[in-house]
N, C-alpha and C positions, 0 to 999 in steps of 0.2 A: 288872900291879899289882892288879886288882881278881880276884877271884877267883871271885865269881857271877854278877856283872851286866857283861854284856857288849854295846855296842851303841858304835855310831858316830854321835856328836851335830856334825849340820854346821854350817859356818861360820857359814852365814845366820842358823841361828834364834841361835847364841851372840849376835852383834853384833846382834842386835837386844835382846838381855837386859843386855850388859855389854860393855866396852869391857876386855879380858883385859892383864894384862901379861904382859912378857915370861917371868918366874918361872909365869905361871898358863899361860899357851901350852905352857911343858914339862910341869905337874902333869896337864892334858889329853893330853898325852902319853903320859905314863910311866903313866894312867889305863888308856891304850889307848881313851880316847872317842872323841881327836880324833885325825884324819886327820894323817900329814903335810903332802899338799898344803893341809887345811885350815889346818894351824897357818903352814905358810906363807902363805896368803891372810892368819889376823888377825896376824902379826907386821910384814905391811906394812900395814895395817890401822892397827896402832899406830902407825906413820914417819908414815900421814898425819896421825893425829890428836895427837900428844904435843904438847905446847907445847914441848917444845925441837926438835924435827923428828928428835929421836934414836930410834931404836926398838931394842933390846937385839938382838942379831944381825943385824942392818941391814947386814951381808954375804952374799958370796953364800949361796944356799939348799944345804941339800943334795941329794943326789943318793938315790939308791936306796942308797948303800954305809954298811950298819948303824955303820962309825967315823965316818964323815961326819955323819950321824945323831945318834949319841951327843955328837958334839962340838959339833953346834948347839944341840941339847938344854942340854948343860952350861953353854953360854953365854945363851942365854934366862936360864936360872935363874941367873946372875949379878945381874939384874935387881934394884927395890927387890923386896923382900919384905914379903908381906902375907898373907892369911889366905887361901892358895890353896886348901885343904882346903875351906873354907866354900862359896868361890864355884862348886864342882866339886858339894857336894852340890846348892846351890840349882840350877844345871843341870841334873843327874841327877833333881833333882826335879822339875824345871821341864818336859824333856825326858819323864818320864811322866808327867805330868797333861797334856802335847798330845798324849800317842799311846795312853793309858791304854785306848783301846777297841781297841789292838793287842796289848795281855797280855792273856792268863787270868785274871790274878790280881793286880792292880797292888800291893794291899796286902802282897800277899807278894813284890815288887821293891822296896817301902821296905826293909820288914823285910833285904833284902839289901842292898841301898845302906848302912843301916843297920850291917851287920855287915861290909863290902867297907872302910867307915872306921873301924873299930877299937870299934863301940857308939857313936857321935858324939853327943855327952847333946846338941847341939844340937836330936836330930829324934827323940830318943826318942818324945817326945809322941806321932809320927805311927809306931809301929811296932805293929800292930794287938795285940800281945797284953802290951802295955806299958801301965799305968794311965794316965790322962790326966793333965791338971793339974788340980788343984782345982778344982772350980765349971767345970770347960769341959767341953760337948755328949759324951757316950757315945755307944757305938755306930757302925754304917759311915758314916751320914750326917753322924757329929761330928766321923770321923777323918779324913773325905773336905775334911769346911770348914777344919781345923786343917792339912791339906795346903794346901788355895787360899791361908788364909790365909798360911803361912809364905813360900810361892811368892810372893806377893805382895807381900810387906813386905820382901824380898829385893830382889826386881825394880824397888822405889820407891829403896831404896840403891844398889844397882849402879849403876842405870838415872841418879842424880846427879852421880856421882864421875869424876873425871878421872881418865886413864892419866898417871901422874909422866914 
């Protein structure tokens, strides 16, 4: 699905950011971020923690075989639906601002993150050759705090809300 930015975000650090439904388990999927076995780890993940004990594919897991696959996949995303898009860039962002001293060039993996979700006016702001917002910090040092902060105003929403 993404087309620049390729990299594999594991279970651990997700569930430590956000509690994923079953709809956002697939979009991690079809991202190609998250692992199978990972997405099987937070889809039981979810069975422990949902208030109904229900977890959207809460049958058996699949196997290696890409229709088995697809067909878990399809069923996750039966799930409620919510702004799976958002919670995938906030990971993606979240994901390089812990490993930023592992790119060249991290500025230029927004800018790709950026363009892998269609131009997302959510993170313009932080796409280094895109104007800021009025009155907020220029320059690398501005666009490096307007990542912390996004990252972080993100991670205080997630980091409250229940999996339905």
């Amino acid at each position: 699905m993404t087309d620049l930015v390729k990299w594999n975000i594991p279970a651990q650090f997700i569930s430590e950011r956000v509690a994923l439904t079953g709809p956002e388990i697939a979009y991690g999927l079809r991202l190609e971020w998250l692992s199978l076995d990972d997405a099987v780890n937070l889809a039981g993940s979810t069975l422990r923690t949902s208030p109904t004990g229900v977890a959207p594919a809460a049958g058996p897991k699949p196997s290696g075989d890409p229709a088995q696959i697809e067909a878990w996949t399809r069923e996750l995303e039966r799930g409620q639906r919510g702004d799976e898009r958002r919670v995938w860039l906030f990971l993606g962002l979240a994901w390089l601002l812990a490993n930023s001293a592992s790119y060249h060039d991290p500025l230029e993996m927004i800018a790709r993150i950026w363009e892998d979700f269609g131009h997302a006016q959510e993170i313009q702001h932080l796409v280094y050759w895109m104007p800021p917002e009025t009155g907020r910090p220029v320059g690398v040092r501005g666009l490096e705090r307007r990542w912390r902060e996004f990252v972080d105003v993100c991670r205080l929403e997630y980091r409250t809300r229940s999996v339905p």
